[in-house]
Every structure is written in C-alpha cells, then in structure tokens.
C-alpha positions in Angstrom: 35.6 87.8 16.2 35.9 84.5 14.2 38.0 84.2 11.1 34.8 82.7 9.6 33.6 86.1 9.8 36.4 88.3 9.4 36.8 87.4 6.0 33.9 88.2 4.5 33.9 90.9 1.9 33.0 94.6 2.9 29.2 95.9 2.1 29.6 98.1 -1.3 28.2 101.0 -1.5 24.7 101.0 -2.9 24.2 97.4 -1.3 21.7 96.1 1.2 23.5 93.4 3.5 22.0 90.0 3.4 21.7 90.3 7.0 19.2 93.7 7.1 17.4 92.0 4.4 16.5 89.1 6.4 16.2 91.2 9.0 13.6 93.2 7.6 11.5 90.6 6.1 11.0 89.3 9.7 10.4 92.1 11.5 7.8 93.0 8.8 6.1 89.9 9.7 6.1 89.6 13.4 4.4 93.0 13.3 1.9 93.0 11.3 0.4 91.0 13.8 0.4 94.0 16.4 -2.8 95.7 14.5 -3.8 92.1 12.9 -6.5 91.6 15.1 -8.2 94.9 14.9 -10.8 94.1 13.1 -11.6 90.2 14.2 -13.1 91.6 17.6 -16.5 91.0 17.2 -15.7 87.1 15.6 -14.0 86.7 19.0 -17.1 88.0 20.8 -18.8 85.1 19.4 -16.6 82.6 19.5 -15.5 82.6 22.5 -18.2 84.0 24.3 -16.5 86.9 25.6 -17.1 90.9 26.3 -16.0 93.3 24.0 -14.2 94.9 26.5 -12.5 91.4 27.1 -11.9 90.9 23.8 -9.8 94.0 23.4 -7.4 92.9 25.7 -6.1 90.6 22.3 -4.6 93.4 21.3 -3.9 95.6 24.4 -1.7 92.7 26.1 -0.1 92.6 23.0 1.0 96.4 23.7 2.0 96.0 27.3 4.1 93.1 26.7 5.9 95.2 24.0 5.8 97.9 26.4 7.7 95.6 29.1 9.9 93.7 27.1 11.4 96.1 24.7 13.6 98.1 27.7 15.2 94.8 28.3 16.5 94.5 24.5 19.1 97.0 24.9 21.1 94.4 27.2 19.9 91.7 26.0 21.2 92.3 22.5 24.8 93.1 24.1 24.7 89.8 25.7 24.1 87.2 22.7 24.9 87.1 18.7 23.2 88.2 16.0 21.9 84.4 15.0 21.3 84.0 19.0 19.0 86.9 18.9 16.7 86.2 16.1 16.4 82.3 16.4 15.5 83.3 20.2 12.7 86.0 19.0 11.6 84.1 16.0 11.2 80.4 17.7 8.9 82.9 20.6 6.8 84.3 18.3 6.2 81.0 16.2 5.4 79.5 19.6 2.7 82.3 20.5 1.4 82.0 16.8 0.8 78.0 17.4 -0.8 78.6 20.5 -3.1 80.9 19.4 -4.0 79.3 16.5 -5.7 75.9 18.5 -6.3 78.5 21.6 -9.1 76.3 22.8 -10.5 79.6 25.2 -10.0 83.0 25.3 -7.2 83.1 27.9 -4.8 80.2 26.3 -5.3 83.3 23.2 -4.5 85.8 25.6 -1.0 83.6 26.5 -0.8 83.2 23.0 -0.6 86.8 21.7 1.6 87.4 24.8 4.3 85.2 23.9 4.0 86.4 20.4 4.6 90.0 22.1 7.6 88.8 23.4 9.6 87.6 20.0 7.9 90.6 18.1 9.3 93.1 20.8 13.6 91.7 20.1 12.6 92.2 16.2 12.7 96.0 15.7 15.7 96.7 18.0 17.3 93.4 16.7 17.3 95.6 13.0 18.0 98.8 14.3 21.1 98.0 16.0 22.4 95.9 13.2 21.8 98.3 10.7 23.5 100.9 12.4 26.8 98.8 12.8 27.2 97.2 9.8 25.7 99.8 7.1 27.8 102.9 6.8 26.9 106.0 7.4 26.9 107.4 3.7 24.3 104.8 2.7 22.2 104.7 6.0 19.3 106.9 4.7 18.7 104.1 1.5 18.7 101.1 3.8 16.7 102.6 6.3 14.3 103.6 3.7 13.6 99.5 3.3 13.1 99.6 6.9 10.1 101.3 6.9 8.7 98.9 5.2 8.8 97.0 8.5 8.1 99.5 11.0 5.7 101.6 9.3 3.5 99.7 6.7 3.4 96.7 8.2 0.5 98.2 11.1 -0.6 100.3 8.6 -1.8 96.7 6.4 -2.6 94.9 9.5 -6.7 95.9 9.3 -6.8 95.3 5.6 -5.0 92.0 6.0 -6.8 90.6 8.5 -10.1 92.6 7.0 -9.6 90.0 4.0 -8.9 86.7 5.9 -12.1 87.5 7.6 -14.0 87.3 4.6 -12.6 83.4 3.9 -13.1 81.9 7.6 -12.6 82.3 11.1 -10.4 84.4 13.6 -8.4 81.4 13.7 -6.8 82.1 10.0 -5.0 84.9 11.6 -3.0 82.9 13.0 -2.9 79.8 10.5 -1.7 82.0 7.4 0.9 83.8 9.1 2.4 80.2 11.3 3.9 78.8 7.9 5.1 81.9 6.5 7.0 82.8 9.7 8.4 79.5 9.4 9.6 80.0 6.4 11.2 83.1 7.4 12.6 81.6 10.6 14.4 78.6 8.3 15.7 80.7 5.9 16.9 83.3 7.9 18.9 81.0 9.8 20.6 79.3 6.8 21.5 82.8 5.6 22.4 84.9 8.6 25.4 85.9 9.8 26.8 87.0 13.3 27.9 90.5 12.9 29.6 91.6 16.3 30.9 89.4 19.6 28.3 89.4 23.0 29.6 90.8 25.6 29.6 89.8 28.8 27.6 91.7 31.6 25.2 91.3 34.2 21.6 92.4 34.5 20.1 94.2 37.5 16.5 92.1 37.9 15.4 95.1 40.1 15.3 97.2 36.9 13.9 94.7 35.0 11.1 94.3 37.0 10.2 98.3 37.4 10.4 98.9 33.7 8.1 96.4 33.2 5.9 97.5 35.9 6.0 101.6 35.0 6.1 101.1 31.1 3.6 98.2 31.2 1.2 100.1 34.0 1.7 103.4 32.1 0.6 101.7 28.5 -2.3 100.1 30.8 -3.6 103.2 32.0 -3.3 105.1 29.0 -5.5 102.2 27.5 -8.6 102.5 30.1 -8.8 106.3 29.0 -11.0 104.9 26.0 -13.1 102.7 27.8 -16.8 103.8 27.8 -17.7 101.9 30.9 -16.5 104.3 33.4 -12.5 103.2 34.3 -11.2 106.9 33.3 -10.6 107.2 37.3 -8.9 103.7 37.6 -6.5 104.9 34.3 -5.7 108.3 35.7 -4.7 106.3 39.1 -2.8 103.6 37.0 -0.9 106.0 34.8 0.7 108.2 37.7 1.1 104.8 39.4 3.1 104.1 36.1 4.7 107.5 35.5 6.0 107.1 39.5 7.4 103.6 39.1 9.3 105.1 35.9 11.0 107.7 38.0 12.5 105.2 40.0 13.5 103.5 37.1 15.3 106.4 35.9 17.1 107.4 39.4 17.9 103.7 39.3 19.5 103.3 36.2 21.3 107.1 36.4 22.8 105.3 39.7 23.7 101.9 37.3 25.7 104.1 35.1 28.0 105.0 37.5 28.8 101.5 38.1 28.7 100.4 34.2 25.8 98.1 34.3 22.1 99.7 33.1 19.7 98.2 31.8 18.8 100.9 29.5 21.6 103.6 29.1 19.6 106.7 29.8 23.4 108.4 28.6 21.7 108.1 24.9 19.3 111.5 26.1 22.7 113.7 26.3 23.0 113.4 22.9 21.0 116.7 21.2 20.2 115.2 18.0 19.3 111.9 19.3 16.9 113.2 21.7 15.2 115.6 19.1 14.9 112.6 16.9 12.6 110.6 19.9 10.5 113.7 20.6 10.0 114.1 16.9 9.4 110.1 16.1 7.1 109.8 19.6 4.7 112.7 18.0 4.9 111.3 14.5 3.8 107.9 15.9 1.2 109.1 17.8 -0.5 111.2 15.2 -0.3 108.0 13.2 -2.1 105.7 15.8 -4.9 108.8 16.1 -6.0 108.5 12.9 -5.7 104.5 12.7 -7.9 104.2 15.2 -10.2 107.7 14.3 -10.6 107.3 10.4 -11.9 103.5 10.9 -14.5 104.6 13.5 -15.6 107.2 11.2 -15.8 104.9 7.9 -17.2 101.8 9.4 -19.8 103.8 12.6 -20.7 106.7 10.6 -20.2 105.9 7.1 -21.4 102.1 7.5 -18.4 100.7 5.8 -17.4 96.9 5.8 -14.2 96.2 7.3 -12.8 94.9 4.5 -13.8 98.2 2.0 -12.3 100.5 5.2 -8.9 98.3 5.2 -9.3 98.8 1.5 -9.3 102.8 1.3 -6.7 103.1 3.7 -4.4 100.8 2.4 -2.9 103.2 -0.7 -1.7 105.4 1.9 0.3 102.6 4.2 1.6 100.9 0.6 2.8 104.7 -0.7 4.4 105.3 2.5 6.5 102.1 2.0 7.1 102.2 -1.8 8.1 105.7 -0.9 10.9 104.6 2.1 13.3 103.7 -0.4 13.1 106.8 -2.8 13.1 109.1 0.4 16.4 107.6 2.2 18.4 108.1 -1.0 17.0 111.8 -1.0 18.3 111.7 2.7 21.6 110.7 2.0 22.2 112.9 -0.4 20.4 116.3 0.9 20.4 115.5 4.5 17.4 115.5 6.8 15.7 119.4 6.4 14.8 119.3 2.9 12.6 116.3 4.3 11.7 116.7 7.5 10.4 120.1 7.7 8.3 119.7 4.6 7.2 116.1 5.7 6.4 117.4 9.5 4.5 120.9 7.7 2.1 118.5 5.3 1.5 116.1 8.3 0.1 119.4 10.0 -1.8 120.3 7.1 -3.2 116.4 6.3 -4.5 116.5 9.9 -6.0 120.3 9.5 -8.0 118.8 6.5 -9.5 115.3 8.4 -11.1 118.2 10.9 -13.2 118.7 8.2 -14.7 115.3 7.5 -18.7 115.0 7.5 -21.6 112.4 6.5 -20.9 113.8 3.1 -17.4 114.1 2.4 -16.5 112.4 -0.8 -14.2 108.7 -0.5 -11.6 110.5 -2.4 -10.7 113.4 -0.2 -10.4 110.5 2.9 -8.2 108.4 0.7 -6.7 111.6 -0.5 -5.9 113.1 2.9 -5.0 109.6 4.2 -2.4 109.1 1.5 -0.8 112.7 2.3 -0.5 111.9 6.2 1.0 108.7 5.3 3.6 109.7 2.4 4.4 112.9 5.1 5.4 110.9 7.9 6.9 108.6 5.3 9.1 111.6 4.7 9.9 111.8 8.4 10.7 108.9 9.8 13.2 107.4 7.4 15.8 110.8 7.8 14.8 111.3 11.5 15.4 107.4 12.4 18.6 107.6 11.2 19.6 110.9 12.1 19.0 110.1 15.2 20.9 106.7 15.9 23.5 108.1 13.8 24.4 110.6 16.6 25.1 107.8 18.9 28.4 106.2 19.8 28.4 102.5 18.5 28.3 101.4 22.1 24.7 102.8 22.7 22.9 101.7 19.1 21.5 98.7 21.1 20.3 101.3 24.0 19.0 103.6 21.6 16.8 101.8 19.5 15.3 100.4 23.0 14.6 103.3 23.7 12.8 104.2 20.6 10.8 100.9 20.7 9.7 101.9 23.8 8.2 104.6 23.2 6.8 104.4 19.6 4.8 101.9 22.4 4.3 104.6 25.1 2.7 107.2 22.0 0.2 104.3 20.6 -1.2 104.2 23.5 -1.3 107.6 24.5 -2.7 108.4 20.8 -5.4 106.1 21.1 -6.5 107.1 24.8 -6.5 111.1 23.5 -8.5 110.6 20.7 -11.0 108.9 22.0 -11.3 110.9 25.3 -11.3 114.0 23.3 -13.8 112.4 20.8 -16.2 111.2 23.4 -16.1 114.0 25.3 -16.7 116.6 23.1 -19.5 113.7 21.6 -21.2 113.8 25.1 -21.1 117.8 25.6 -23.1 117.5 22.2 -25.6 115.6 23.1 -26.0 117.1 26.1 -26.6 121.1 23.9 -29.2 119.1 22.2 -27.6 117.8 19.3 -28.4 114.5 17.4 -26.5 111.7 18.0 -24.1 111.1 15.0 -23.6 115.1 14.1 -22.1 115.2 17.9 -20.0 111.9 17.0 -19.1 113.8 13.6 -18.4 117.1 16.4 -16.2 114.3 18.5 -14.2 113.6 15.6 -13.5 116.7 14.1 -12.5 117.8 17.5 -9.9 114.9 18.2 -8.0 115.4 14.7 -8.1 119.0 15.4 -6.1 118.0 19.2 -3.6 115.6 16.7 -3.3 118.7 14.0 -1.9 120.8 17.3 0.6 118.4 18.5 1.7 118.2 14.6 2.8 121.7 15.2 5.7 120.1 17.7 7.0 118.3 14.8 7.3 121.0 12.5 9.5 122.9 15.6 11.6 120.1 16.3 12.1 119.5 12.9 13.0 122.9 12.8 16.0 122.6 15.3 17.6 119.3 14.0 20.6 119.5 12.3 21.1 118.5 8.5 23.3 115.5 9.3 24.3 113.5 12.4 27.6 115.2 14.4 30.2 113.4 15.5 29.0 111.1 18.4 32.0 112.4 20.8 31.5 115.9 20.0 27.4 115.5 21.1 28.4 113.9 24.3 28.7 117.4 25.5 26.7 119.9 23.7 29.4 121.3 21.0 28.0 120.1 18.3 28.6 122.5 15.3 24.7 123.6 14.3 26.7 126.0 11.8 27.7 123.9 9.0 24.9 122.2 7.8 26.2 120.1 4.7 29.5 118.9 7.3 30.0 115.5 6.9 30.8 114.1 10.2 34.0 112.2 11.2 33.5 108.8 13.1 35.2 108.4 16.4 37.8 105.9 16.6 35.4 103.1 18.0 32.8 103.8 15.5 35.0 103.8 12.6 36.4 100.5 14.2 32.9 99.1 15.1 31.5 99.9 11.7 34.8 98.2 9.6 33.8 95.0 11.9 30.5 95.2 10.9 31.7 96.0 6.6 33.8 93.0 7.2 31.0 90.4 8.6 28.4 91.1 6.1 28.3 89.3 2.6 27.6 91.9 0.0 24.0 91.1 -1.6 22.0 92.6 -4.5 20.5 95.9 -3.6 16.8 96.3 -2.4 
C-alpha cells in the first residue's frame, strides 16, 4: 500500500468515511433507475410502437443483466482499486444513460438499459465491501443504516420519481434528469475518493463466468415469464429448471475451484452460520418487498383507478420512513445488537402483510398508506442489523464474495416475488371467475390471496430471525460451527487478518463529518 495512503488519519468513531459517503450517493443513484421505468410502459408503447409485453423487457433486461453480472463482482473487486472500480461502473452506467436517452428505437433502449445494468450491478457490492473493511465493527450498524438509503429507498422512490417526470414530458426525461446528475456524482467522486486496499492478482475461470450468467440470468428469465398472461408459464417452468440445472454445475464447479484457490464466487462464505441465516433472512425480506411493489400499485391504479403519479405519491411515506429510519436503527444495532430488531421488525412485517389481505374497493387511503409505512419501517428494522450481521461473520478475505452473493440474490427473490404474486393472483382471479364471480371482486380475491402467500413466507423471517445470534462471532470460530450461541452480548475478537485488514482500511480513509 502507498505511503500516500498510509498516512491518512484513522476513521473516529461516530464518523462516516468520505469514501462510503460517496459511495452511497452513487449507488443510490445508479439504482433508482432499476424500478425507474415502472411506470413509463405505456409512453413506450406509443412511442416506439412496441407491445406491452415488449416493452417490459426495459426493465426485465435490466434484472438479468444484474442477475449475470453481479457473481462476477466478487473477483472483479479483488482484482482492481477502489477508484478503478467505481470510475469503471460509473463511466458504464453514464454510457447506458446517454444511449438511452437519444435511443432512436426500442432495441438501441434495450442496449441502453443493459449497459446501464452493468455499472449499476459493481455499485452495491462496490459499497458493501468497502464498508466492511474500512468501518469498524463497533460503528458498522450506524453506517450501514446510511446505506439503506441506497439499497432500500432508492427502488422504493423509483415509481414516484419517474411517476412525476412523466407528468412534465416524455419517457426520454428519465434518462435526461438523471445523465447530469450522475455526472456530477461521477466527477466528484473521483476528486474525492480514495483507494482503500491493494488488487490482487488472480485469474478468472471464463467457464464460470459464462454458467453464472447463463443459470442466474435463465433462472431470473424464467421466473419473469411466470407473470405473463399470454400463455409462456410452460416455457418459464422449462427455463427455470434449465436455470436451476446450469446453477448446479456452477456450484460443483466452483466447490472444485476452491480447491485450487481461484473461484469466481467463494461458495466457502455459506459455511459460515450467521452469514447464511443473514441471506435466507434478507432473500425473504426482499421478496416480500418486491410482492407488494408490484401488488399494491396494481390494486391502486387497476382497481382503485389511481394516477400513477397519486399511487407513487401514497407509497412514497413508507420508502422515505424506511430511509430516514436506517440511521436511527443501526445506532440501535450497535448498541443492542441484532434481536431487539430483528425479531420485532420480521414479527410486524408478518403482521403488515396479514392486514394488506384485507384490502377491498372500500378500504380507506389511510390504512394502505398506513400498512404500507409499517411493512416498510419493519423491514427497515431488518435489513440494516441483518446486513451487517451477516458480513460481519465473514473473514475480510470473503467481504467481496459475500456481498456478491447477496446482490445476487436480492436479484434472484425480485424476480421470484414478482412471478409468485402474480401467478397466485391470477390464478386464484381465474378460479373466480370461473365460480361465477364478477370480474374485479375475483381480482380483489387474487389479491388478497397473493399477500396472504407473502404473509406465510414472512413467518420464515420471524424463525430465522429467531436463530441468529445477537452479534457477529468471530469469523475463524464460524468457519467450523463453534460459534458460542450462549453469550449473547459477547463482543467478538477479530482474527489476526481482520484486525490487520481493518487498521489498513482506518488508516486509508480521511475522517469526514458524520452522516
């Protein structure tokens, strides 16, 4: 590591490092744009004369490509500096921005939102992974609580963004706002950030590469025909085990990698007990999430007959309170641990879900808002302790690995979210219709039924959340299943590398004003 670097002041307690700040800011950015285009498909349709089912595809390429690219971050990370890394993801994505922007036809927007995939999909484990090594572990929970802000409310405000930009001109504006503001963030991030660790050298096996991409990409694919109302459900079934097969092999393939030092995803992250509890918990979380986004707007806007606009509107206090509340809940964290949040957080997810079963053509605005707000500020209370819980019972050497695979599949549960609630919603809708029943009391039946599916699998989080421990064991003692579940309040020793790792990372960051 460089002098230049080395003699930078250590991160003080109660501090954000310049480096997560501007770390943050972008990755809030470049995601937003993943449910930014919700709401500008039938503009699209019109535009450039193109099927709705066509016109999806803005957003579900935008998934795959996430779904592809986001296994290969784990190496790619170890392989190039910090400033490497984000002038690499930011300088895609400003690319795919311009290019959609003056897309002149629907496929040259389809390249478009696929190169912008491809930046956005470096951001999140860009930030994880530097977090992790240069925050210490005391004063994780607070700095991870201004990473929500990123990962959580910025898809939550991508329908009411782009629901108001609609309102002042075409599709196109999507793209135009957010092209100078990215710049912006690009320049300045650049000017201000610092490298924080050394690459390493390693190869990557282009075998693996291309079955991740293939089995996470055809799995996210499949999942995403199961909503289609034109029939595919057969094609999606044959895609997904198509998928679900090519991810075996990529499994066997990188459990035979390990052996020689050289995976592209370091499946070694699953031995550890708390980490794995954290992705079971965290895949759920998501997915109940990404039901309702996609169930609550069908409900206001098909049933209800609101705008766009007025349903980004009512569910925007719930996405802002879950990232004004990120903060507040990681100080909590560090200072009680995770169960005092957790189990409560996963328990009023469960019952925020058990009340949307209940929504009708008459259910007052309030109670949706109300019931929105609770599912949000829940998993609010959940994800913050639970992200860092988790990563924090990894060795330093697998951060990069970890939050891969995390990335991975927050993608893998969107899309399963979306293809169960709308298979169980159109199902049930359809075995309505068939008993007789009018047309929007069975859509009402569909959608009761669906949140009822997503209220069941909330019951998973509340027993995981039930079985992780209050803090993060020592990495080395995980590796093989002796972690002390006894001593709840135990603060946990660093190995030797993470202690070393993590002084490395104190000493490369400039102290900055708190968030």
């Amino acid at each position: 590591m460089s002098a230049a670097i080395q003699e930078r002041p250590a991160v003080r307690a109660g501090r954000t490092p310049t480096v997560v700040r501007l770390l943050v800011l972008a990755t809030f950015v470049v995601i937003l744009n993943e449910t930014i285009m919700i709401n500008a498909i039938p503009r699209l349709m019109d535009s450039l004369r193109v099927t709705e089912q066509a016109a999806q595809w803005v957003s579900t390429a935008f998934m795959l490509t996430m779904a592809a690219v986001i296994p290969i971050t784990g190496w790619f990370l170890q392989r190039v500096t910090t400033r490497q890394a984000y002038a690499i993801a930011m300088g895609v994505f400003l690319a795919g921005t311009a290019l959609s922007a003056v897309a002149p036809s629907f496929a040259v927007l389809l390249l478009g939102r696929i190169v912008q995939a491809a930046g956005t999909a470096v951001m999140l484990p860009l930030l994880m992974t530097t977090l992790m090594t240069v925050v210490p572990e005391h004063d994780r929970g607070r700095v991870m609580g201004n990473v929500t802000l990123a990962i959580s409310v910025a898809p939550a405000l991508g329908p009411a963004v782009s629901g108001l930009i609609l309102q002042l001109g075409s599709w196109r504006l999507l793209f135009v706002v957010v092209l100078p503001i990215a710049a912006l963030v690009t320049f300045f991030g650049l000017r201000k950030l610092d490298n924080i660790s050394d690459p390493q050298t390693s190869s990557i096996d282009w075998p693996s590469v291309g079955v991740a991409a293939l089995g996470f990409g055809g799995l996210v694919y499949g999942l995403s025909l199961f909503g289609d109302s034109d029939g595919r459900v057969g094609l999606g079934i044959g895609i997904v085990s198509a998928g679900v097969a090519t991810i075996a092999v990529f499994v066997i393939r990188q459990l035979k990698l390990q052996r020689t030092g050289a995976p592209l995803m370091d499946l070694r992250i699953l031995r550890h007990r708390t980490y794995t509890l954290s992705l079971i918990l965290m895949s759920v979380g998501f997915l109940a999430m990404l039901g309702s986004m996609i169930l609550l707007p069908l409900y206001l806007q098909n049933l209800r007959g609101l705008s766009p606009l007025e349903t980004g509107m009512l569910v925007m206090p719930g996405g802002l309170a879950m990232g004004l509340l990120g903060p507040t809940v990681g100080k909590l964290f560090d200072r009680f641990g995770s169960r005092p949040l957790v189990l409560p957080g996963s328990i009023a997810t469960l019952l925020a879900l058990g009340g949307l079963t209940q929504v009708s053509m008459t259910m007052p605005y309030w109670q949706v808002l109300g019931l929105h707000a609770l599912l949000m500020v829940s998993l609010a209370a959940t994800f913050t302790p639970v992200f860092t819980l988790g990563l924090g019972g990894l060795p330093p050497h697998l951060y990069s690995h970890g939050s891969s695979m995390l990335g991975t599949l927050q993608q893998v549960a969107a899309a399963f979210g979306t293809a169960l609630v709308v298979t169980v919603m159109s199902a049930r809708a359809s075995q309505l219709v068939a008993d007789g029943v009018a047309a929007v009391p069975a859509q009402v039946g569909g959608m009761k039924l669906a949140f009822g599916v997503a209220a069941a699998l909330a019951l998973v989080t509340v027993v995981v959340a039930a079985k992780l421990p209050n803090r993060a064991p020592g990495a080395g003692t995980e590796e093989h299943g002796t972690e002390d579940q006894g001593s709840d309040d135990a603060v946990p020793v660093p190995s030797a590398d993470e202690a070393a790792v993590q002084q490395q990372g104190a000493t490369a960051v400039k102290a900055d004003e708190g968030a």
